[in-house]
C-alpha positions, 0 to 999 in steps of 0.5 A: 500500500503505498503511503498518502503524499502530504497535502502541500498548501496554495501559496497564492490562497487566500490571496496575501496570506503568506509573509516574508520574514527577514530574521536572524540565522540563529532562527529555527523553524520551529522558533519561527512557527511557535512566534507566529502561532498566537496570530492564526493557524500557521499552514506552512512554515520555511526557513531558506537555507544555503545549498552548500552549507545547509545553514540559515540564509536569516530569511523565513517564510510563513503561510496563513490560513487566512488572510486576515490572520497574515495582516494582523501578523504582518501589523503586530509583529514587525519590529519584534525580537525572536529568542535568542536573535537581539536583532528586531525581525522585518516582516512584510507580505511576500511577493515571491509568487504573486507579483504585487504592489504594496497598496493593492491589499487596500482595495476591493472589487465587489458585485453589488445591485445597481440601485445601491449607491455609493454611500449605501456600499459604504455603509455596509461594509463600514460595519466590519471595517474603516472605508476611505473610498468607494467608487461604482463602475457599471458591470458590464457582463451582468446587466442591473449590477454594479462592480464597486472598488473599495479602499480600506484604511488598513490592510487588516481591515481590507483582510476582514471585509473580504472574509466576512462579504456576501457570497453575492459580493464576490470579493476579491482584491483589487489591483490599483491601475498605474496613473497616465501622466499629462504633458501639461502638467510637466515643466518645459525643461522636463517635458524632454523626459515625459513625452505623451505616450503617443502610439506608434505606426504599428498601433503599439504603445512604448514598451515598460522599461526596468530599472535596477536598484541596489539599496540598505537591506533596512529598506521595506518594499512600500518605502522604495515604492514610495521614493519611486511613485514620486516620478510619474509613470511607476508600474511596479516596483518589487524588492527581494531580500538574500540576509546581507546588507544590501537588497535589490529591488526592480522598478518598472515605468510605463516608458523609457522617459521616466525611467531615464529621469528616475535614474538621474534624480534617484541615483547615489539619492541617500535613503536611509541617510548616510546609504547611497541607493544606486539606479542602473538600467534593467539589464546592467549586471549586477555585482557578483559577490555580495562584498562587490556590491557592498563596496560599490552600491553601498557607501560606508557612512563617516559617522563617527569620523575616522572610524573606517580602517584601510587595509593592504593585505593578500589577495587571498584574504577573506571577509571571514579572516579580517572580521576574526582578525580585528573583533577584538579591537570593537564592534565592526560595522562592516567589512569589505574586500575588494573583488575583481569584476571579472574573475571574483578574486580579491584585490589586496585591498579591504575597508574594515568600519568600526561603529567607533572611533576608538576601536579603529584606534586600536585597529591601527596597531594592527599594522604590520601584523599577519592575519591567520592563514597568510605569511605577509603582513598586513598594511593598516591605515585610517581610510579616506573619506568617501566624499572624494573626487573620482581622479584623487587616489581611493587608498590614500591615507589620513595621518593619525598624528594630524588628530591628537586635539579636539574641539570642547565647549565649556563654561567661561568660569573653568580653568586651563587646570581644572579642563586638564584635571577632567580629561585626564581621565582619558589620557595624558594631556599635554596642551589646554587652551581656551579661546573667549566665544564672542557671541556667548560670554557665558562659555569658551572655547577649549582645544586640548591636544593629547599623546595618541589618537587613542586618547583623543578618541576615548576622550570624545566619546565619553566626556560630557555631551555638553561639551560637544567635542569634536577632533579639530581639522589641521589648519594646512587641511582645512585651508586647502579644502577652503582652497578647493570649495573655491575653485570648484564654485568658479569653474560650476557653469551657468546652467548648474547654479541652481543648486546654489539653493538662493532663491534671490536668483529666481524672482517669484512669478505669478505662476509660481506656487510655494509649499512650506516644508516641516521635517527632520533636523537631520536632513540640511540644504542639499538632502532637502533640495535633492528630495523635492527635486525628484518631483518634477517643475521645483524651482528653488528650496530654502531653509527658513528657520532651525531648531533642535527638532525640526527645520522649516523650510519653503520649495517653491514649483513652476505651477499648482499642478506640479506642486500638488504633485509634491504635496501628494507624493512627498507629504507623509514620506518617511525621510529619515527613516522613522520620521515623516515630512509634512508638506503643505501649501503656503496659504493653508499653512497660514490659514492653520497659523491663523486659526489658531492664533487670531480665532481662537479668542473667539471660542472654538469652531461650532458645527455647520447647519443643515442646509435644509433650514431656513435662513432667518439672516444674512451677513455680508462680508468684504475682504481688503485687500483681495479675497481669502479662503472659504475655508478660512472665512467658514471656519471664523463665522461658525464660532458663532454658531447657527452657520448654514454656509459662507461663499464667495461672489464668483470673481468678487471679494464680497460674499455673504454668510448665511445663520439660521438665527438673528442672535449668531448673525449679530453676534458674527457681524459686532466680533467680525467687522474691522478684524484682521485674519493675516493680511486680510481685513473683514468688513462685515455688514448686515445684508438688508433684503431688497425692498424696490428702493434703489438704495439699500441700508447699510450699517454704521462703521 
């Protein structure tokens, strides 16, 4: 009798019930399966595993029965510790068999009656979950129906409303259709990059284009989508983890334009701040070895400085060998070798980055040490940055002697003796020396030089935050980059100078629409220009104001239509990761400015009459020097209660607010008339009913 093969699960049924987990190699199966049982019936559990050596890539995989048991997982347990990992898992809906965007789990399509509006489906399902929108289209195969597409605020709700439907409803989810871009909404210096999707001779239309993209592993699939959905013309967008530290990810545009522009506006972008992404062409190939791809997609970040050491070894050295080599000098944030494209065998050259400062420190001593399994030794130096010119040489070194003094801030009453005394601690001081601030007298400036590069570091590291140490730049450097800064800005052309970030050399037109910007203050001029740059027809950004938690600042479009653009796909992005920009129009921006401030002595907004009730009277207002807002006005006449509505006459600066009883309307015209809302000036009267006469009524003011 032969034995009954085990039933193997639908992957792909229920649709988004199966999760992607991104967890560390000590994790089991077993482990993965008894974390995840309190949020459903777990069908299938998979830990992926390497071919050669059997052991666990950090990659699992987790099957749902159902699918609002997935949503509820993917919503609770992101961000969670499994025992014995201390590293937080990343859990998001796994794409590996069915191909999808992160917002059609959001979206149902059901059958309904015709005789069913909109707000009646919305009603129906809003008893099981939140509904953000619905929209009816007549259904075309069965005549006297409707197909209504349904938005939902959660995945989890999404989840519940297609379990528990109608058997009528024929739930199911619903793909989101990529949006047409207009070629009037583009700027003309763009218009080069997004061309209508006109059609060609053989009545085909242009061909979607790929685009690869290499980024932090850190990165989850919606905040790539996010980053890419900002240029017109995304498709797809799906992003596949292997356990390392960088992730790969596939972009799709619906043509060769946008995909072009995204690879300008979006390559070496740093997102997270500190990771550079990297934009090629979906058939570029990509690096063969992880430690390849690490070197050349990812750069290393230069916090803390100095904390990235460069090494000359054999070509034979492995990752695995230098990580053993220098763990005992601290934490290591990363480890490269440099590989041959072509042949995958190493260069003799390696980076080796500490998540301090320190620990480099006591990596340079290293030097002229070898490294288990080689007979050379090993040649140990502080890297260069980075942020260097391409033609300059990547292996030059920093000199250690250079960095023996740092920069502190102190209270103008301590001594020179009492300094010394206090980082003494951390080594020998030989030299103290304080320098007056001439903008706070209340405290000074110290420069304390130590014996070692050891000592400087440990010093920065533990003293008093207050202090805001830093290492002090050699003056022959800091005058030759001063040099260089020169040099660079005069040999910048004309059609480049745009990113000197002044809008002084771009006068405001009338066409020009501004958005005030409030975000992290991690990010600066540059980082802020890049982002809203992205988005097409930005004419300048500036900084306003800083503080200590955010900045605000101003970026100025061609026209509404693509500054909306801005508003609707920047607003809300998480830049830096964990914090979310606010992005808002000039005059709404005031407007809430106003509503707190200027309003708010006339008591808190009350809600609006129906439309229904008789007007018993009306108020007739003037705005000088030119109209606002309804918004604005509706929101101070309802402080008064009784409001049935305000408008506008159309292309007037007059208009009229209607109450449902004499005691609000007087009370609205007595408070509102003379009062000034931003640079607007009410003129409020009482609207006498025309009575024949040729001349009407008016108030004393």
């Amino acid at each position: 009798m032969t034995q009954e093969q085990p039933t193997v699960p639908d992957l792909n049924s229920p649709p988004f019930s199966r999760l992607f987990v991104l967890c560390g190699r000590q994790i089991t199966a077993g482990a993965l399966e008894q974390f995840f049982a309190p949020y459903g019936t777990v069908e299938q559990c998979h830990i992926v595993q390497d071919q050669a050596t059997g052991q666990s890539k950090g990659i699992g995989f987790v099957k749902f029965a159902k699918t609002s048991q997935a949503a509820r997982a993917l919503k609770e347990a992101d961000g969670k510790h499994i025992d014995p990992e201390p590293k937080p898992i990343k859990v998001e809906i796994a794409s590996s068999t069915v191909e999808s965007k992160p917002l059609d789990c959001l979206r149902l399509k059901v059958k309904c009656a015709a005789e069913l509006d909109g707000e009646a489906v919305k009603t129906e399902f809003g008893k099981i979950s939140a509904v953000n929108s619905v929209q009816l289209v007549p259904d075309k195969k069965s005549p006297g129906n409707n197909v209504a597409y349904l938005t939902f605020e959660s995945f989890l709700d999404a989840a519940l409303a297609y379990e528990t439907a109608k058997p009528e409803h024929k739930a199911k989810f619903a793909k989101i259709k990529p949006r047409k871009v207009s070629l009037e909404s583009q700027p003309q210096e763009t218009r080069g990059f997004f061309r209508p999707m006109t059609r060609r001779r053989s009545s085909a239309l242009l061909p979607p284009t790929k685009l690869t993209v290499l980024c932090s592993s850190t990165l989850t699939q919606n905040q790539i989508w996010r980053l890419f959905d900002i240029i017109p013309g995304l498709m797809n967008c799906s992003i596949s983890h292997d356990g390392g530290s960088v992730s790969s990810a596939t972009v799709t545009y619906n043509n060769t334009q946008s995909a072009k522009y995204a690879r300008e506006k979006l390559h070496k972008f740093e997102y997270p701040i500190g990771e550079k992404i990297v934009v090629r062409d979906g058939t570029s190939s990509l690096p063969r070895t992880m430690s390849e791809s690490s070197a050349r997609s990812k750069e290393i970040s230069e916090e803390p400085p100095m904390s990235r050491l460069f090494i000359i070894c054999g070509k034979q050295i492995t990752r695995d060998q230098l990580m053993k080599h220098f763990e005992a000098d601290g934490s290591i944030e990363e480890c490269v070798v440099i590989t041959d494209r072509k042949t995958g065998q190493g260069k003799g050259v390696a980076y080796v980055k500490f998540t301090k400062t320190s620990s480099a420190a006591r990596g340079l001593r290293k030097n002229g040490t070898i490294v288990e399994g080689d007979t050379r030794p090993i040649k140990v130096m502080i890297s260069a940055s980075y942020n260097r010119d391409k033609s300059s040489d990547p292996s030059a070194d920093v000199n250690e002697n250079h960095f023996l003094r740092l920069f502190a801030i102190v209270p103008s009453n301590r001594t020179e003796n009492q300094l010394k005394e206090e980082f003494g601690s951390f080594g020998t001081v030989t030299q103290v020396r304080l320098v007056p601030d001439k903008k706070n007298e209340k405290q000074c400036a110290a420069y304390i030089k130590f014996t070692s590069f050891l000592e400087t570091a440990l010093a920065i590291e533990n003293c008093n935050p207050q202090h805001k140490a830093k290492f002090c730049v050699p003056r022959n450097k800091l005058q030759q980059e001063r040099e260089q800064q020169k040099t660079q800005v005069k040999a910048v052309e004309p059609t480049h100078r745009k990113r000197s970030h002044s809008p002084d050399r771009f006068p405001a037109q009338r066409s020009d629409t501004k958005l005030v910007v409030i975000c992290s203050n991690q990010l600066n001029q540059d980082r802020l220009w890049r982002l809203f740059d992205i988005s097409p027809g930005m004419k300048y950004c500036n900084i306003i104001t800083a503080n200590e938690i955010n900045i605000t600042a101003t970026a100025v479009y061609s026209n509404r239509e693509e500054a909306q653009r801005a508003v609707d796909k920047i607003h809300g992005l998480e830049y830096p990761i964990g914090e979310r920009i606010i992005v808002r129009f000039e005059e709404e921006f005031k407007e809430e400015i106003i509503s707190k401030d200027a309003l708010s002595q006339l008591g808190p907004p009350k809600p609006l009459v129906s439309d229904m009730v008789p007007c018993v009277k009306k108020a007739f207002f003037i705005c000088m020097p030119e109209a606002i807002s309804v918004k604005l006005l509706t929101d101070a006449f309802c402080r008064f209660g009784d409001l049935i509505r305000v408008y506008i006459v159309p292309g007037k600066r007059h208009g009229y607010a209607e109450f449902a009883s004499d005691i609000a309307a007087n009370r609205a015209i007595q408070q509102l008339h003379g009062m000034h809302l931003g640079e607007c000036r009410l003129k409020v009267l009482e609207c006498a009913e025309y009575t024949g006469d040729s001349k009407r009524s008016r108030m004393e003011h």
